[in-house]
C-alpha positions as CSV (number, residue, x, y, z in Angstrom):
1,X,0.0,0.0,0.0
2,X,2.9,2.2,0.8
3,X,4.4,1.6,-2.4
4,X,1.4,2.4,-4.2
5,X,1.2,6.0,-2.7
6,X,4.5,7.0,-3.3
7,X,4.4,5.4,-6.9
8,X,0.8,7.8,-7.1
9,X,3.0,10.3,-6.0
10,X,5.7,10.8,-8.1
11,X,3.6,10.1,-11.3
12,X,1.6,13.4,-10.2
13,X,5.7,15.1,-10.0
14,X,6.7,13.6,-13.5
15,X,3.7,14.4,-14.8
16,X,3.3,17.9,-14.0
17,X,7.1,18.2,-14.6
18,X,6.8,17.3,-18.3
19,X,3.6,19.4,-18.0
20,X,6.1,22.7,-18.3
21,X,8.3,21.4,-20.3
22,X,5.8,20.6,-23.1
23,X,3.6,23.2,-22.1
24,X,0.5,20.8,-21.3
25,X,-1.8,23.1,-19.0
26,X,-4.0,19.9,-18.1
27,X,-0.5,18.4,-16.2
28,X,0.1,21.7,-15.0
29,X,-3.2,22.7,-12.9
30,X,-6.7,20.8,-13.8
31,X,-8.2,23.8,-14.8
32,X,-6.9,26.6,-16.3
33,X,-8.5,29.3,-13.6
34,X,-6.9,27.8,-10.6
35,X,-3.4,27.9,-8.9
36,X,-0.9,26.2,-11.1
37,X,1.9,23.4,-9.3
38,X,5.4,25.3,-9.7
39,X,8.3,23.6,-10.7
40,X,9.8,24.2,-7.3
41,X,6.9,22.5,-5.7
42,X,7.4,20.0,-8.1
43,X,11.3,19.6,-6.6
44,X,9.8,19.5,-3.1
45,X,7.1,16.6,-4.1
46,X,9.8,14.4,-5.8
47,X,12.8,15.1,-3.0
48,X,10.0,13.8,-0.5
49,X,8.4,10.7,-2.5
50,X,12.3,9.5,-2.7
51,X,13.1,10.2,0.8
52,X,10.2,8.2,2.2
53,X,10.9,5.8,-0.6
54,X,14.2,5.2,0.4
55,X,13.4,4.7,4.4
56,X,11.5,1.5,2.8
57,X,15.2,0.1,2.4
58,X,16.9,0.7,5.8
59,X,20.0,0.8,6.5
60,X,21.8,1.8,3.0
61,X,18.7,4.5,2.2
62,X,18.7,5.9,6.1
63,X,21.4,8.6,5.6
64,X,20.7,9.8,1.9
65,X,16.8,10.2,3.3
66,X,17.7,12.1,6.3
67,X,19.5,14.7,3.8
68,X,16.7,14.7,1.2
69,X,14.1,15.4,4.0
70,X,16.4,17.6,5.4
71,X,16.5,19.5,1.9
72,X,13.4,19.6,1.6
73,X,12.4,21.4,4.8
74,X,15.5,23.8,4.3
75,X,14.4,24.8,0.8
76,X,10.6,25.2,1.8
77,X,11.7,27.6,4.4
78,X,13.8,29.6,2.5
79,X,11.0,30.0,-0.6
80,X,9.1,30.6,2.7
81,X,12.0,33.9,4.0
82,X,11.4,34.8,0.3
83,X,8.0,35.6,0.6
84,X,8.1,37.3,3.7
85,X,11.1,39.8,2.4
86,X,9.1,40.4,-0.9
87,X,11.9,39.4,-3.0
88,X,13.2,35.9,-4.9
89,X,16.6,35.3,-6.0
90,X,17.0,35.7,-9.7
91,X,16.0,33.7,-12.3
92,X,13.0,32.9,-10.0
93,X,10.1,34.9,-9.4
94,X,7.2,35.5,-6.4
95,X,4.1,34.4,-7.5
96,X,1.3,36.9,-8.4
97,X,-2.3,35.8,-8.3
98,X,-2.9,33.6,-11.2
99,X,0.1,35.0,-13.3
100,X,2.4,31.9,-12.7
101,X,5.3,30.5,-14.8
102,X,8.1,27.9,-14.7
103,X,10.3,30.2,-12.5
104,X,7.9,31.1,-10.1
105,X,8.5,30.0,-6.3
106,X,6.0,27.8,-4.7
107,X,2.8,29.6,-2.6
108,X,3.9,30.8,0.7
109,X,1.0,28.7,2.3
110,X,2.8,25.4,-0.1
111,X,6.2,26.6,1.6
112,X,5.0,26.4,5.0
113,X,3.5,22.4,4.4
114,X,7.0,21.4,2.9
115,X,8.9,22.3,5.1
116,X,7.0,20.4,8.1
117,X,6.9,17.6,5.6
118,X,10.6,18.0,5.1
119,X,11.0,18.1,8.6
120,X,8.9,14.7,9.4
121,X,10.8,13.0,6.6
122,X,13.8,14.0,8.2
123,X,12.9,13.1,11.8
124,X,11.3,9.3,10.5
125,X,15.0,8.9,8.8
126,X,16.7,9.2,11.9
127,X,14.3,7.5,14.0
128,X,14.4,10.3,16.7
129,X,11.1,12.1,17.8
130,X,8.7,10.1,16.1
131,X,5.4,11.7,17.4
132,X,7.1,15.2,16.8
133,X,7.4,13.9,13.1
134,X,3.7,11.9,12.9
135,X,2.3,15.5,14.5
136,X,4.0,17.6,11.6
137,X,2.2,14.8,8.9
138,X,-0.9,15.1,10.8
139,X,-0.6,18.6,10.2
140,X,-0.4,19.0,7.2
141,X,-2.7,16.4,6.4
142,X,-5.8,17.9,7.9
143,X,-5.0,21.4,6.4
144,X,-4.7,19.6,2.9
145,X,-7.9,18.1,3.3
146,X,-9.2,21.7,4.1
147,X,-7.9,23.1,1.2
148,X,-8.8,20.3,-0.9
149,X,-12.8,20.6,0.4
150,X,-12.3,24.1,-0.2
151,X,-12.1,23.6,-3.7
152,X,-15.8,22.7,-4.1
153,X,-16.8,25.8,-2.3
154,X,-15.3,28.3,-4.8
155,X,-17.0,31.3,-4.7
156,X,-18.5,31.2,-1.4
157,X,-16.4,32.8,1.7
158,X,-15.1,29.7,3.2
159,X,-12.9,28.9,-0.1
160,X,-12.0,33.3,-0.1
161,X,-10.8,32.6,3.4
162,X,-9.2,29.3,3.3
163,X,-5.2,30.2,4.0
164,X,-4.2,27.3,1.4
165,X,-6.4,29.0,-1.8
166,X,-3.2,29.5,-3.7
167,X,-1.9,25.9,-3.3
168,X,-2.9,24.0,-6.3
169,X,-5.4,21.2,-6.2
170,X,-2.3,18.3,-7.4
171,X,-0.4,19.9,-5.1
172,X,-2.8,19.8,-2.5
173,X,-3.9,15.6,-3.8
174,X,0.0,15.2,-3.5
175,X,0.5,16.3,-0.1
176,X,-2.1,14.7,1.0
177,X,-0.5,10.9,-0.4
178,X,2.6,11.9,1.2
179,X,1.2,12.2,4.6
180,X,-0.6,9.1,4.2
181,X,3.1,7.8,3.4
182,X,4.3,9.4,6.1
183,X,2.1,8.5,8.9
184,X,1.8,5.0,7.6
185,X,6.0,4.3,7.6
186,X,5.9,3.4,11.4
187,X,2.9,2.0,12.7
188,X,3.7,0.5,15.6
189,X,5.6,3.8,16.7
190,X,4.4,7.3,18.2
191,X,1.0,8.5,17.9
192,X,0.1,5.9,15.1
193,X,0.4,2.9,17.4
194,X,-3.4,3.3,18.5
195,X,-5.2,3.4,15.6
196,X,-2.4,1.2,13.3
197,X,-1.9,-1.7,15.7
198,X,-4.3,-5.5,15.3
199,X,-5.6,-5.4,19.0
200,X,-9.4,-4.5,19.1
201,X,-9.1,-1.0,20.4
202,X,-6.4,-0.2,17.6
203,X,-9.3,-1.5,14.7
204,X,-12.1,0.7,16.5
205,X,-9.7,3.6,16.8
206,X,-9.3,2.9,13.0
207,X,-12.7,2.8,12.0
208,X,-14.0,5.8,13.9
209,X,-11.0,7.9,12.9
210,X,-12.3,7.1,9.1
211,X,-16.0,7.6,10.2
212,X,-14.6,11.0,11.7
213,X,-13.6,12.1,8.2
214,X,-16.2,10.7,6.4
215,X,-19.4,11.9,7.9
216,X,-18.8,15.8,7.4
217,X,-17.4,14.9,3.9
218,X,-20.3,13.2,2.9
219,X,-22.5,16.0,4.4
220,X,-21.2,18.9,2.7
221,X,-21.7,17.0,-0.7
222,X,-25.2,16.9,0.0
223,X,-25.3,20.0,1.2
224,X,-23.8,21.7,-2.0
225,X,-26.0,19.5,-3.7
226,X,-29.1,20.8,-1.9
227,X,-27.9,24.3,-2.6
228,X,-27.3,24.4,-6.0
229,X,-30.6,22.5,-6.6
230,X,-31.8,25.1,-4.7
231,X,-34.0,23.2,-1.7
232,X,-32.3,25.5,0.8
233,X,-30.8,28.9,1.2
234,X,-27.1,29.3,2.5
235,X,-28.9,30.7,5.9
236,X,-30.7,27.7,6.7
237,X,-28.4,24.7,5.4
238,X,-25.8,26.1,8.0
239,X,-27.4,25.3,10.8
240,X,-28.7,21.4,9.7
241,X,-25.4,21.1,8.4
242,X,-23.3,21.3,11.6
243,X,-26.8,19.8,13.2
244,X,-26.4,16.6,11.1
245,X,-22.8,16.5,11.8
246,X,-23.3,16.8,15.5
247,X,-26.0,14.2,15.6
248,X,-24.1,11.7,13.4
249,X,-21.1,12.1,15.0
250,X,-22.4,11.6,18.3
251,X,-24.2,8.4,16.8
252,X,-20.6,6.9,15.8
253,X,-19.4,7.6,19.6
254,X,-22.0,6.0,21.1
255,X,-21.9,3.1,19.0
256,X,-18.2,2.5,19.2
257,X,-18.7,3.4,23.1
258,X,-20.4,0.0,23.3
259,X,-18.4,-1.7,21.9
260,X,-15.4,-0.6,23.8
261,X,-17.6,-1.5,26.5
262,X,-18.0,-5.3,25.3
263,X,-13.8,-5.4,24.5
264,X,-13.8,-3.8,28.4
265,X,-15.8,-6.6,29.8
266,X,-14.6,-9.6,27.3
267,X,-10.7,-8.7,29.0
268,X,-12.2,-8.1,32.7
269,X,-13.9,-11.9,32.0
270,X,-10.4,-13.4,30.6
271,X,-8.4,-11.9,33.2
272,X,-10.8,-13.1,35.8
273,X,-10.0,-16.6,34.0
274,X,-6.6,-16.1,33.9
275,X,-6.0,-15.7,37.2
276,X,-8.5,-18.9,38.0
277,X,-6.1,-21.0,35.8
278,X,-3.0,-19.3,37.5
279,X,-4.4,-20.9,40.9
280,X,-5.6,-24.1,39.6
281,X,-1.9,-24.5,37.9
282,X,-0.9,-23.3,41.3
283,X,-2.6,-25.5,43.3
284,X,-1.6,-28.0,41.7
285,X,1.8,-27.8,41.8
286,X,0.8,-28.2,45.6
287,X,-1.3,-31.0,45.3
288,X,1.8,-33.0,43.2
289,X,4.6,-32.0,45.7
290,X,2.5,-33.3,48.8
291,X,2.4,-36.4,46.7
292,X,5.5,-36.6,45.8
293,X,6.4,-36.4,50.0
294,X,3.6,-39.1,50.2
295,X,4.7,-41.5,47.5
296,X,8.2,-41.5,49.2
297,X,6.8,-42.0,52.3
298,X,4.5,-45.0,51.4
299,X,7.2,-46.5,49.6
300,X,9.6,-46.1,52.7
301,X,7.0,-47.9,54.5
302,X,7.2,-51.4,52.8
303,X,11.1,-51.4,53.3
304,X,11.3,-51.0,56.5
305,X,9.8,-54.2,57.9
306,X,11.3,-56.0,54.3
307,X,14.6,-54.9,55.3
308,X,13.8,-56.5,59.6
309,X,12.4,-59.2,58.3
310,X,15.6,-59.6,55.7
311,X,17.9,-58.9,59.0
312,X,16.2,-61.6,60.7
313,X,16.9,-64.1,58.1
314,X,20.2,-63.5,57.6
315,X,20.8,-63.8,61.3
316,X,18.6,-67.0,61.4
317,X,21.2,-69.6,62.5
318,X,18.4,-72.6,63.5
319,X,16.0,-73.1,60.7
320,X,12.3,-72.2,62.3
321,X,9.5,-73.2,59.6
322,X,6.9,-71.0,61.9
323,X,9.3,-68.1,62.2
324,X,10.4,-68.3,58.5
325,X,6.6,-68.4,57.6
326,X,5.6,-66.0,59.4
327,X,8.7,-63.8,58.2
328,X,8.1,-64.8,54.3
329,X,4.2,-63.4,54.7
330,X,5.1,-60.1,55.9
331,X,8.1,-59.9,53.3
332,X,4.8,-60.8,50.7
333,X,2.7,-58.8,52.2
334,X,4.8,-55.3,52.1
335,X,5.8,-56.2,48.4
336,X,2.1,-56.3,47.2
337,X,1.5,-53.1,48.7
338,X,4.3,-51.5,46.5
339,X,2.9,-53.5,43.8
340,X,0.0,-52.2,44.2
341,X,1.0,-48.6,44.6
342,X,2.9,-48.7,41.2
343,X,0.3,-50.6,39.7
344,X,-2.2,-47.4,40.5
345,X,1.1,-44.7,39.4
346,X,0.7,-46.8,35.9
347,X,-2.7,-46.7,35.6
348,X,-3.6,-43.4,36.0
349,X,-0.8,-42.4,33.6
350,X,-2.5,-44.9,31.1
351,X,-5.7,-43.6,31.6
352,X,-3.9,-39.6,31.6
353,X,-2.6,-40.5,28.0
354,X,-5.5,-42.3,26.5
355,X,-3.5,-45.8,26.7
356,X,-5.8,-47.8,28.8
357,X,-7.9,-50.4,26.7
358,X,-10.4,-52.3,28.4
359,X,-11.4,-56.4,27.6
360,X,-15.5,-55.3,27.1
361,X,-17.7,-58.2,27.7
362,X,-21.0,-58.6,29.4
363,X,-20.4,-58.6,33.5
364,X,-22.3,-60.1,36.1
365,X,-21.7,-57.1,38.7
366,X,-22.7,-59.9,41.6
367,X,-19.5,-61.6,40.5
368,X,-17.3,-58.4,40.4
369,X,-18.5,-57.4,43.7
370,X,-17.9,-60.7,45.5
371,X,-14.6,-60.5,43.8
372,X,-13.6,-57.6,45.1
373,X,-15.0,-58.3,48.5
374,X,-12.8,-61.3,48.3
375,X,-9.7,-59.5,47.7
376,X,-10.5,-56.7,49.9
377,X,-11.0,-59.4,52.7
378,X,-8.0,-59.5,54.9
379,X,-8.1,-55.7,54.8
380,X,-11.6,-55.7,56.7
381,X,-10.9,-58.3,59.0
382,X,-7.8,-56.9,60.1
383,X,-9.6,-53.9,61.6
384,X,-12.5,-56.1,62.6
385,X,-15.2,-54.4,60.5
386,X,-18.7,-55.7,59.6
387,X,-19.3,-55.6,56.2
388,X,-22.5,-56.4,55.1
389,X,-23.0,-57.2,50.8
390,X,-26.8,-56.0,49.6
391,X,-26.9,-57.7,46.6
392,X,-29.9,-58.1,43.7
393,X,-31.4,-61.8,43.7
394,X,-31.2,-61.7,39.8
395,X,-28.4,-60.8,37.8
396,X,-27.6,-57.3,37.2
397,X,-25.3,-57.2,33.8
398,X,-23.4,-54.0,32.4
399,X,-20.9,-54.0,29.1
400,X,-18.0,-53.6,30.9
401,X,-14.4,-55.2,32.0
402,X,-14.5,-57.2,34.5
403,X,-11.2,-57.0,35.8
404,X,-11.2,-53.1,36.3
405,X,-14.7,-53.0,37.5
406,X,-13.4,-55.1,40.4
407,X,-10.6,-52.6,40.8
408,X,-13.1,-50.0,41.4
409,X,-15.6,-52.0,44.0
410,X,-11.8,-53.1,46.1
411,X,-10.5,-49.5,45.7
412,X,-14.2,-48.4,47.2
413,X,-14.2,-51.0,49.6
414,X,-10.5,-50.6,50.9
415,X,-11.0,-46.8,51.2
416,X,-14.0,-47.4,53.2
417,X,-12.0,-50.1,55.7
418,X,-8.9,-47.6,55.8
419,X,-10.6,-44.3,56.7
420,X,-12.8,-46.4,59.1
421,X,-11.9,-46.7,62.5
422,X,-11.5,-50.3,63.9
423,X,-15.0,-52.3,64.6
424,X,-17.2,-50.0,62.3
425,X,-19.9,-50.8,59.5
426,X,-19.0,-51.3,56.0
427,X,-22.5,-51.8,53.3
428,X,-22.4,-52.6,49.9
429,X,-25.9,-52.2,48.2
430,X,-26.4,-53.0,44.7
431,X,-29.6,-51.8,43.4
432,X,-31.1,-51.9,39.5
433,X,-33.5,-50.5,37.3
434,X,-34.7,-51.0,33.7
435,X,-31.9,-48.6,32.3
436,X,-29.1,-48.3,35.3
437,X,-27.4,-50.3,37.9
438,X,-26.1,-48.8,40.7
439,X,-23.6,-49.6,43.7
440,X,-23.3,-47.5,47.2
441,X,-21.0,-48.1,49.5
442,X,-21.6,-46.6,52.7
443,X,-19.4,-46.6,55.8
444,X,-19.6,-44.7,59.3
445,X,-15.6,-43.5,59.2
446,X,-14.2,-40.3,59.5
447,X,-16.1,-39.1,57.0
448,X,-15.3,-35.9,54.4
449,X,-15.0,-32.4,55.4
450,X,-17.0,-30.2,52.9
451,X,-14.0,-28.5,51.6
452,X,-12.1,-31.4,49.9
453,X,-15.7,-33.1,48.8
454,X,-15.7,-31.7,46.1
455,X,-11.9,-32.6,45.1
456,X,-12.2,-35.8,46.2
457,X,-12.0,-37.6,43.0
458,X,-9.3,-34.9,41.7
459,X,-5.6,-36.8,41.1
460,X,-3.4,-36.3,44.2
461,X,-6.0,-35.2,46.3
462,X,-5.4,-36.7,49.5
463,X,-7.2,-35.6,53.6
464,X,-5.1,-34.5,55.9
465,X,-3.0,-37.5,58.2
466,X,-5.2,-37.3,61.0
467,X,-5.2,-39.9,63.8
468,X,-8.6,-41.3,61.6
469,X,-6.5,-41.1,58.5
470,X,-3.1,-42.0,60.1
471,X,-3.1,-44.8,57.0
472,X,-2.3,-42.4,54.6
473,X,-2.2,-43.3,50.5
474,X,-1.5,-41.7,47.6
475,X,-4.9,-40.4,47.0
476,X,-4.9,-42.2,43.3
477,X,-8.0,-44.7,44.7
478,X,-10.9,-42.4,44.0
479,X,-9.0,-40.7,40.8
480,X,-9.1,-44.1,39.2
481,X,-12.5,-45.1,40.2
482,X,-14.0,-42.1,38.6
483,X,-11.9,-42.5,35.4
484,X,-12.5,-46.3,34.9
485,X,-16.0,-45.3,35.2
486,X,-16.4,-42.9,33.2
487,X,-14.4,-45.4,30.6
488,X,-17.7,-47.6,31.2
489,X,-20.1,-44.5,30.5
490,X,-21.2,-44.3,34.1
491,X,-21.0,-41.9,37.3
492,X,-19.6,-42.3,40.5
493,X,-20.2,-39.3,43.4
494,X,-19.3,-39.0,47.3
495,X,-21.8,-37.9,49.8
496,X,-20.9,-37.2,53.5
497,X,-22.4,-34.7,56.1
498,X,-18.8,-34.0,57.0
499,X,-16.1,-34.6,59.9
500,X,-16.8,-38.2,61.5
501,X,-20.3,-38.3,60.1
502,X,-18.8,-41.6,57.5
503,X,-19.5,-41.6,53.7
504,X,-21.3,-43.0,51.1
505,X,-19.9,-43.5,47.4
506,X,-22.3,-44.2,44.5
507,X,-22.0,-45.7,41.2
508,X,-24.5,-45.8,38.6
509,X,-23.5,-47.8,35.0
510,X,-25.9,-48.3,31.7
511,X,-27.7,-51.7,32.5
512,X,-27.9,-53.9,29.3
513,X,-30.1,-57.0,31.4
C-alpha cells in the first residue's frame, strides 16, 4: 500500500514536470482558472516521495533520506523567507495571483507544508522524535484536506478565506498521499500505534477515525447539492449542516462506546480466567509436591519391615518353619502393597494418556463385587469391620471389564475399611432399574470435610494425616475409580455430612439386562 502511494505520488511530480516542459496546461493545474503546481513544488514533491521511498530500504537509504528530507524542509523555508522579504533570487520569481510561470516560487502557504513535511521525513529517517514527526504529517494532512474541500466551495467565503487558496489542487492531492506515506511508515511507533496496531481498540480507533472524516465529507456533498438544486438557502443549510454533523457524529461515539464496553468486559472476563487458571496450575503444583512427599513416604513404608524381616533371616542360625513363615508373609505382604501402589502410578498415567484399553464383555456385577469383597477381605478383618453385601437376587449385567470393574468395588471398599476406625460398619448395596445399575457403599468412618468433597475424586487429592487417617495413600484410589467409570459410561459421586459423620460413594453404569 505504501508503495502504491508513493508510486501515485511521483507520477503526479513527473507528470506535471513534463507538463512545463511541453507546455501541457491539463499536467500543469486541472483547470486553467486555478493555482498552477510550480516547478519548485514540483522539486519539493519528488525530494519527499524518494526520501520516504528510500526509508523503505533501511539501513543503505537511512542517511541519503535524512538529507533529502532535510533539503526539503531547508528549501521550503527559504522560498518561505522569500515571501516574507518580498523578493526571490534571480531567475525565479514571487508568484502573483494567477500570473504563474516555470520560474515562479511555490505559494507561501505550499512553503509552509514542505517544510514540516521535510521536517517529518527528516525526523522518520533518523528514528528520533517520532510523534514530533507523525504531528508535523498530521498537520499538514488535515489542512490539505481543508484546502482540498475548499475547492468545491469556490466562490463562497469559506474557499476566499481558506489560507491554502493559492496551493494548487495536485499539489494539495500530492501532499495529501505523502502524509498518508508518512504517517503509515511506522505503525507501531508514536502517535500511530493506537489506531495502526491488530488489537481491538487499535481496529475501533481505525474505524472511527475514518467515520470522523467521512461523515462531514459526505455531508457537505449533500449539502452543495441541496444548494445548487436550490432546496435550501445558505442561511438555513448552516445550521442542519453542523446539526447533522453533530447528531451523526455523536451516533458513531455511542456506538463505538459499546463496543469498547463489550472489549472492556470480554478482558475483565479473561483476566478473571486467567487468574483462576493461575491458581488451579498453582494448586496443583501443591497437590503433586505433597504427593510426591507421600509417595516417598509410602514407599519407605514397605522397606522398613522388608529390610527387619531380611535382618532376621540372615541372622537366622536354626531353621524355624513358623518363624520363616511368618517372616516370608510379611516380606509378601509389604511387596504387594508397593505392587499395588505402582500398579495405581501406571494406571492413572495410562488412563492420563488415552493408553488404557479395556477387555469389554457382558459382567455379572454380583460376581465383580464378591470378587472384590474377596480381595479386599483381609483388609476388613484386620480392623474387625462388619461388612454387610446387599446384593440383587437376579443378575444385574453392564458392558464392561470385569477385571477393572473389580478394581473399582476393592479401591471403594478398601478406602471405606482404611478411613474407618477399627469395629465400624462397611454396606455394599447394589440396586437396579430397567436402564441403570447402581452400587453404594456406605461406611460410618471419618467421613469428608466439605472442603475437599468436592476434590475428592481430583488426582493427588489426599485428607489430611489425622489420627482417623493416620493410613495415609496416595490419593490415586478415587481418581481411578472415577476415570474407569467414566471409561464404562457411568458416574460415580461421594456424599458425607462432614467430619466423622462416614460416607457414602455411589456408582450408577448403563444396564444392558
Amino acid at each position: 500500500m505504501l508503495h502504491v502511494i508513493l508510486l501515485i505520488c511521483f507520477l503526479l511530480g513527473t507528470a506535471n514536470a513534463i507538463g512545463w516542459v511541453c507546455d501541457i496546461p491539463a499536467l500543469v493545474s486541472l483547470f486553467e482558472q486555478l493555482p498552477k503546481m510550480v516547478p519548485t513544488t514540483t522539486f519539493l514533491v519528488l525530494s519527499s516521495v524518494v526520501s520516504l521511498w528510500l526509508q523503505l530500504r533501511p539501513p543503505a537509504g537511512t542517511r541519503l533520506a535524512f538529507m533529502l528530507g532535510a533539503i526539503v524542509c531547508i528549501t521550503a523555508l527559504f522560498i518561505l523567507g522569500c515571501h516574507l522579504a518580498g523578493i526571490a533570487p534571480p531567475p525565479f520569481v514571487l508568484s502573483r495571483g494567477s500570473a504563474q510561470s516555470a520560474l515562479s516560487i511555490s505559494a507561501p502557504v505550499t512553503a509552509g507544508m514542505f517544510s514540516a513535511l521535510g521536517l517529518a521525513c527528516a525526523l522518520l529517517a533518523r528514528g528520533r522524535h517520532l510523534m514530533l514527526a507523525q504531528l508535523a504529517a498530521m498537520a499538514v494532512l488535515l489542512l490539505s484536506v481543508l484546502n482540498f474541500v475548499g475547492y468545491f466551495f469556490q466562490g463562497t467565503l469559506l474557499y476566499e478565506s481558506l489560507p491554502g487558496k493559492g496551493v494548487s489542487l495536485p499539489t494539495t492531492v500530492a501532499a495529501i498521499f505523502l502524509c498518508c506515506a508518512a504517517l503509515m511508515l511506522r505503525p507501531s511507533q508514536g502517535i500511530m500505534t493506537v489506531i495502526a496496531g491488530a488489537s481491538a481498540s487499535a481496529r475501533i480507533a481505525r474505524q472511527l477515525f475514518v467515520s470522523a472524516l467521512a461523515v462531514p465529507v459526505l455531508l457537505a456533498a449533500c449539502a452543495v447539492a441541496a444548494l445548487d438544486a436550490g432546496l435550501y438557502d445558505a442561511q438555513t443549510l448552516l445550521p442542519l449542516l453542523a446539526w447533522g454533523t453533530i447528531v451523526l457524529l455523536a451516533l458513531l461515539i455511542w456506538r463505538f462506546a459499546f463496543r469498547l464496553y463489550d472489549i472492556d468486559v470480554a478482558r475483565t472476563r479473561a483476566e478473571q480466567d486467567l487468574q483462576a487458571a493461575l491458581q488451579q496450575l498453582r494448586d496443583e503444583r501443591d497437590r503433586k509436591d505433597i504427593f510426591l512427599a507421600t509417595l516417598a513416604h509410602e514407599l519407605r513404608n514397605p522397606l522398613a519391615p522388608i529390610q527387619s524381616a531380611a535382618e532376621v533371616l540372615h541372622h537366622m542360625r536354626d531353621p524355624d518353619k513358623a518363624r520363616i513363615d511368618r517372616v516370608s508373609s510379611t516380606i509378601l505382604r509389604q511387596v504387594d502393597n508397593m505392587v499395588h501402589l505402582v500398579d495405581d502410578l501406571m494406571d492413572v498415567s495410562r488412563i492420563g494418556r488415552g493408553q488404557l484399553t479395556l477387555d469389554v464383555q457382558p459382567v455379572d456385577l454380583r460376581s465383580a463385587i464378591n470378587d472384590a469383597h474377596e480381595q479386599v477381605r483381609p483388609a476388613i478383618e484386620r480392623k474387625r469391620h462388619a461388612c454387610r453385601l446387599d446384593l440383587a437376587s437376579e443378575p444385574v449385567v453392564v458392558l464392561g471389564d470385569h477385571k477393572r470393574l473389580v478394581q473399582v468395588m476393592a479401591n471403594l471398599l478398601n478406602n471405606a475399611a482404611k478411613y474407618t476406625p477399627e469395629g465400624g460398619v462397611l454396606t455394599l448395596q447394589l440396586t437396579a432399574d430397567a436402564q441403570h445399575a447402581r452400587i453404594a457403599v456406605q461406611d460410618n468412618g471419618s467421613g469428608i470435610d466439605a472442603a475437599l468433597l468436592p476434590r475428592v475424586f481430583e488426582t493427588f487429592t489426599q485428607a489430611a494425616l489425622t489420627p482417623d487417617r493416620r493410613e495415609g495413600g496416595l490419593g490415586l484410589g478415587l481418581a481411578l475409580v472415577k476415570r474407569l467409570i467414566e471409561l464404562h459410561g457411568g458416574t460415580v459421586q461421594a456424599e458425607s455430612d462432614g467430619v466423622n459423620a462416614g460416607s457414602t460413594f455411589t456408582v450408577v453404569l448403563p444396564r444392558i439386562s
